[in-house]
LOSE-15099 format. One line per 10 residues: number of its first residue (from 1); their letters; for each residue z, y, x of N, C-alpha, C. Coordinates in nm, 3 decimals, decimal comma. Layout:
# residues N
NUM	a	Z:Y:X:Z:Y:X:Z:Y:X ~ ...
# end
This chain:
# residues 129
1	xxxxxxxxxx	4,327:7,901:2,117:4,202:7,971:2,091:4,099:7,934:2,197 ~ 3,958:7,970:2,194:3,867:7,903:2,221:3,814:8,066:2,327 ~ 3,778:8,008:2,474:3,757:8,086:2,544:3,596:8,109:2,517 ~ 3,522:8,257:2,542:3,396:8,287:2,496:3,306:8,227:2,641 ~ 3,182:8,155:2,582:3,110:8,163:2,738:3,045:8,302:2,809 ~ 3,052:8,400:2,719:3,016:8,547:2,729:3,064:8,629:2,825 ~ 3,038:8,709:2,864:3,097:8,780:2,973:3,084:8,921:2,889 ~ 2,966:8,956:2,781:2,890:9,045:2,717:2,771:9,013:2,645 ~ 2,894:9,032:2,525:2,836:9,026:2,387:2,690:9,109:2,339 ~ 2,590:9,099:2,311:2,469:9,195:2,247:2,488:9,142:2,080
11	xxxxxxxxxx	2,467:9,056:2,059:2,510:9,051:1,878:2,591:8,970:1,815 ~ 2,693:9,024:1,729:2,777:8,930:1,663:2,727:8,921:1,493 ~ 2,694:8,790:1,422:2,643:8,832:1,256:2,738:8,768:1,219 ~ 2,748:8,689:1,107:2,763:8,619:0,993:2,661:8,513:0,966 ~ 2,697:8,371:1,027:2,597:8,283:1,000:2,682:8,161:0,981 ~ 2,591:8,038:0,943:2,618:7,930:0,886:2,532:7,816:0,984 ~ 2,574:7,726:1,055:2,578:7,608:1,107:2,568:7,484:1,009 ~ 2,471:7,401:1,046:2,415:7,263:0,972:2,421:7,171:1,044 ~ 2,511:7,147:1,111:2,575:7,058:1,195:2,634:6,951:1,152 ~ 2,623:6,839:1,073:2,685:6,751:1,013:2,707:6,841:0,837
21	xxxxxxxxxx	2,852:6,858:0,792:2,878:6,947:0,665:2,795:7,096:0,697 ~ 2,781:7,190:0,585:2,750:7,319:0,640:2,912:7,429:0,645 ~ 2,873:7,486:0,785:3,015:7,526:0,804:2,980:7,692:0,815 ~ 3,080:7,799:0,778:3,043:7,938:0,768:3,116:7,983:0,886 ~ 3,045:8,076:0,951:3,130:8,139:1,033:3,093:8,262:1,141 ~ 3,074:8,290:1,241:3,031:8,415:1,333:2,895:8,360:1,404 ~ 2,816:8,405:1,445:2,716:8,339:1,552:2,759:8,504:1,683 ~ 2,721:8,439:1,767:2,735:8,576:1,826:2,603:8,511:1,949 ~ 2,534:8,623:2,035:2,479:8,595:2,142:2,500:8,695:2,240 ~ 2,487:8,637:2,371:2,581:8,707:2,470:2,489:8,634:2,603
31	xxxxxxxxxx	2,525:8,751:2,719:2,458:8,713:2,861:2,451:8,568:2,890 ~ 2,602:8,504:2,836:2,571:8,371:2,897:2,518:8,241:2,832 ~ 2,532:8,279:2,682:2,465:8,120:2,597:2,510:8,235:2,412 ~ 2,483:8,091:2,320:2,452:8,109:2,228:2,573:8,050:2,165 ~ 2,654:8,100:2,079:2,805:8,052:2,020:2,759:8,099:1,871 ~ 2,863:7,984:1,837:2,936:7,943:1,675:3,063:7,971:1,636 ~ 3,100:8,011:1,605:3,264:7,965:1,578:3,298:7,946:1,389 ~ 3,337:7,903:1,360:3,368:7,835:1,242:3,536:7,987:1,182 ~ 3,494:7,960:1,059:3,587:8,109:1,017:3,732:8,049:1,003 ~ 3,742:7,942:0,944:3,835:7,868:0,895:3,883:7,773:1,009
41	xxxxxxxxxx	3,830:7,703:1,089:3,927:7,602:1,180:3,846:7,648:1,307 ~ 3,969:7,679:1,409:3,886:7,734:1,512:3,855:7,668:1,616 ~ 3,882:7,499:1,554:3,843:7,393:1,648:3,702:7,359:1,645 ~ 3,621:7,430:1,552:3,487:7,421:1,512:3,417:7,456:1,567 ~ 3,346:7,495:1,702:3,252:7,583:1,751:3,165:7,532:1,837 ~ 3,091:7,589:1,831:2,962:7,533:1,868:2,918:7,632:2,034 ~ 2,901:7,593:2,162:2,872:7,727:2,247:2,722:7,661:2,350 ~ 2,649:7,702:2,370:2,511:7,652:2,387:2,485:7,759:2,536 ~ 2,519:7,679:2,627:2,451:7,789:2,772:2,299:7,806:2,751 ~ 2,264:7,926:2,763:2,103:7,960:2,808:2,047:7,848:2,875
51	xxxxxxxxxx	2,118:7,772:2,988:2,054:7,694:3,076:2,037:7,545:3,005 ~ 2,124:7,528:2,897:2,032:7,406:2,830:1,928:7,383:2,703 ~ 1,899:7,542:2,718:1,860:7,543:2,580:1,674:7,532:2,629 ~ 1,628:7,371:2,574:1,499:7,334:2,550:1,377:7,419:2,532 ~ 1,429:7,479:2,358:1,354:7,554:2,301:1,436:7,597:2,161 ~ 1,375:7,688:2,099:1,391:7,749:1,955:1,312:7,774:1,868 ~ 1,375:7,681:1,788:1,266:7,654:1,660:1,305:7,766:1,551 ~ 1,183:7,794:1,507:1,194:7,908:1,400:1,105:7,845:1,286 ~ 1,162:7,833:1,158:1,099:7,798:1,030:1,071:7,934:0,943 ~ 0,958:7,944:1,000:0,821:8,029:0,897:0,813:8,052:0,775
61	xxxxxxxxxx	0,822:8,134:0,756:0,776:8,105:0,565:0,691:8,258:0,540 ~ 0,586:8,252:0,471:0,539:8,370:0,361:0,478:8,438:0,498 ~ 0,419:8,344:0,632:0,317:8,464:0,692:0,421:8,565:0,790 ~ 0,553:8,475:0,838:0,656:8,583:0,906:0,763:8,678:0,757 ~ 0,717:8,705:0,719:0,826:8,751:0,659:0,998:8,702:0,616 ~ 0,947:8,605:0,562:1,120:8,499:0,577:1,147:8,390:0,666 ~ 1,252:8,403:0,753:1,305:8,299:0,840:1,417:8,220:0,751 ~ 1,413:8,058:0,673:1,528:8,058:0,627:1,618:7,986:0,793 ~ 1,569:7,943:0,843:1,649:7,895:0,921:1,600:7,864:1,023 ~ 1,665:7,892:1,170:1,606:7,835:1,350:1,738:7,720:1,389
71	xxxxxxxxxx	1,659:7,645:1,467:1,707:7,608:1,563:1,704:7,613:1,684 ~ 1,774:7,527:1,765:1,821:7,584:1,927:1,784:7,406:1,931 ~ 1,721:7,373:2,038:1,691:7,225:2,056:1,746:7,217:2,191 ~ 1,853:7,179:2,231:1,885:7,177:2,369:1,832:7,043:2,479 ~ 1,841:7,062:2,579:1,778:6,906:2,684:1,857:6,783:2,707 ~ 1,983:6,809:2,658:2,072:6,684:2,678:2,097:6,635:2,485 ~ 2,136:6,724:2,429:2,257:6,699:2,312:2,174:6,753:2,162 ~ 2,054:6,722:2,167:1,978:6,745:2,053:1,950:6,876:2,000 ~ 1,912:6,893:1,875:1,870:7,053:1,770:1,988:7,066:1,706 ~ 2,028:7,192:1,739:2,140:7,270:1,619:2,069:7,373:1,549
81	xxxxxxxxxx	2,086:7,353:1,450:2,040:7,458:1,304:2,126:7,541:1,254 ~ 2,068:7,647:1,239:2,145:7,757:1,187:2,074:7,843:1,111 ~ 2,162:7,927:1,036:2,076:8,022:0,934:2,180:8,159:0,953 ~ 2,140:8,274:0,934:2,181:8,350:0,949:2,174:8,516:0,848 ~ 2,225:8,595:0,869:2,156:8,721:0,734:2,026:8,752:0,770 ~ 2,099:8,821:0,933:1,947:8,884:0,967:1,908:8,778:1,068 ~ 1,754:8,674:1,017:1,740:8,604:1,166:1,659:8,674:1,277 ~ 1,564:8,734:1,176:1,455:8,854:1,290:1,523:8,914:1,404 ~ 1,665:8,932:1,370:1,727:9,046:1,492:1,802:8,908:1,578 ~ 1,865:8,816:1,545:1,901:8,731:1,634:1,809:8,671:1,701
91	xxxxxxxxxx	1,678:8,617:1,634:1,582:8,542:1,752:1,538:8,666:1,850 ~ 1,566:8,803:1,802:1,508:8,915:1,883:1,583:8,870:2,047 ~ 1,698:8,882:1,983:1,820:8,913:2,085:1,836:8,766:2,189 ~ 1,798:8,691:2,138:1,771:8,517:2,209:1,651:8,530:2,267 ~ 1,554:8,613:2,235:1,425:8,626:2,285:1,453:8,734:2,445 ~ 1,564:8,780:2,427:1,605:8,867:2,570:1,630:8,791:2,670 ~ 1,685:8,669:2,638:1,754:8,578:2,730:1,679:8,437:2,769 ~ 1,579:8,393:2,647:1,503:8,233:2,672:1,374:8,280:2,652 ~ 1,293:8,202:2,759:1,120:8,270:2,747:1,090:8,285:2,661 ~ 0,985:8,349:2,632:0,918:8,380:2,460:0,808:8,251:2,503
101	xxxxxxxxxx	0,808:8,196:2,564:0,691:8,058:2,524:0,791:7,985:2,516 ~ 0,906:7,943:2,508:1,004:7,831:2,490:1,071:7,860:2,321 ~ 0,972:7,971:2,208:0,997:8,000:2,141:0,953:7,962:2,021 ~ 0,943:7,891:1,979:0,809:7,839:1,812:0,829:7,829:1,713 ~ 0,751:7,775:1,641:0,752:7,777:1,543:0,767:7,679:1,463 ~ 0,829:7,604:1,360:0,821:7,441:1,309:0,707:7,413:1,239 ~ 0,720:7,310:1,246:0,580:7,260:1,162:0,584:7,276:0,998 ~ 0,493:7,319:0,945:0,472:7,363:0,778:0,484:7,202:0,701 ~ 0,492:7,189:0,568:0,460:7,055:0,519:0,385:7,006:0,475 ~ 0,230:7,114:0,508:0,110:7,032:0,501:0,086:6,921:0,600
111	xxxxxxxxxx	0,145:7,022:0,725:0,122:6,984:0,858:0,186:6,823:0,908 ~ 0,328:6,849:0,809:0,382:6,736:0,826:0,278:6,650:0,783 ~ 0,220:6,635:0,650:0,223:6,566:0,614:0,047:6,492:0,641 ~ -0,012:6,633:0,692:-0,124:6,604:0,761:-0,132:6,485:0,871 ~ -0,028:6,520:0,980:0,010:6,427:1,059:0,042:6,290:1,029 ~ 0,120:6,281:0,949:0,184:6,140:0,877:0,054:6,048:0,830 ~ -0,046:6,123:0,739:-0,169:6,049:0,701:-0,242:6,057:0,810 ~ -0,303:6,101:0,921:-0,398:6,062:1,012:-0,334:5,954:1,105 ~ -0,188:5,975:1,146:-0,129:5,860:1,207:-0,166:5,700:1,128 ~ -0,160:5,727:0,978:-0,137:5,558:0,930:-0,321:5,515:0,973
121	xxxxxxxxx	-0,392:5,617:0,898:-0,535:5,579:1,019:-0,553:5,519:1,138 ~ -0,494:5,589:1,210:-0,491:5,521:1,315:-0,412:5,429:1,391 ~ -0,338:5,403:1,288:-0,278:5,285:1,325:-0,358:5,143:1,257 ~ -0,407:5,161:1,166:-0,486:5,094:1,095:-0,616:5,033:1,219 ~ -0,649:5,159:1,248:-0,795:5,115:1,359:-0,732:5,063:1,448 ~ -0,600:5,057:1,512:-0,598:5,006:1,644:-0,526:4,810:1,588 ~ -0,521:4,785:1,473:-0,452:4,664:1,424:-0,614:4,591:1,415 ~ -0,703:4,691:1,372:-0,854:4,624:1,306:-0,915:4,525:1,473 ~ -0,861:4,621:1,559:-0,923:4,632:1,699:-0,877:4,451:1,730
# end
């Protein structure tokens, strides 16, 4: 079995990891980092110290009302995605522990796509140059 990085637990849900396959299982957050564990193989888990965690991405929808899914972008080992029942109360509870400016929001797909077309612009002007 898989030792907790926790010392003290504040929330345990029911969430799902997008980590390669999508895998079901516990999220829990706790004094010392942010854990996964997988329901079915308990070689599966995912455990994220506070101290590497980048930032947390939160995907917006409807004006705040629906979160379908955040991530945790860490400084060494990339973004883990997750979705959860309740996300409002888990980013609450992550919001106790990682600054609330290390907290955001993802980009919409206008935005994406806003970006994508002013980039080929300007890539255009700097080839003309």
């Amino acid at each position: 079995m898989v030792e907790s990085l926790n010392t003290k637990v504040t929330l345990v849900i029911d969430g799902t990891s997008f980590l390669g396959l999508t895998d079901y299982g516990k999220i829990m957050v706790g004094d010392r980092g942010f854990e996964f564990y997988n329901h079915r193989d308990a070689r599966k888990f995912i455990q994220i110290p506070w101290e590497e965690v980048e930032y947390v991405v939160a995907s917006v929808m409807f004006k705040g009302k629906w979160i379908p899914r955040y991530g945790i972008q860490t400084k060494k080992n990339g973004t883990y995605t997750f979705s959860s029942k309740e996300p409002k109360k888990v980013l609450r509870e992550i919001r106790q522990y990682v600054d609330p400016d290390k907290m955001v929001h993802s980009l919409s797909f206008f935005q994406v796509v806003q970006r994508g077309v002013s980039s080929m612009f300007k890539k255009k002007k700097q080839t003309l140059k």
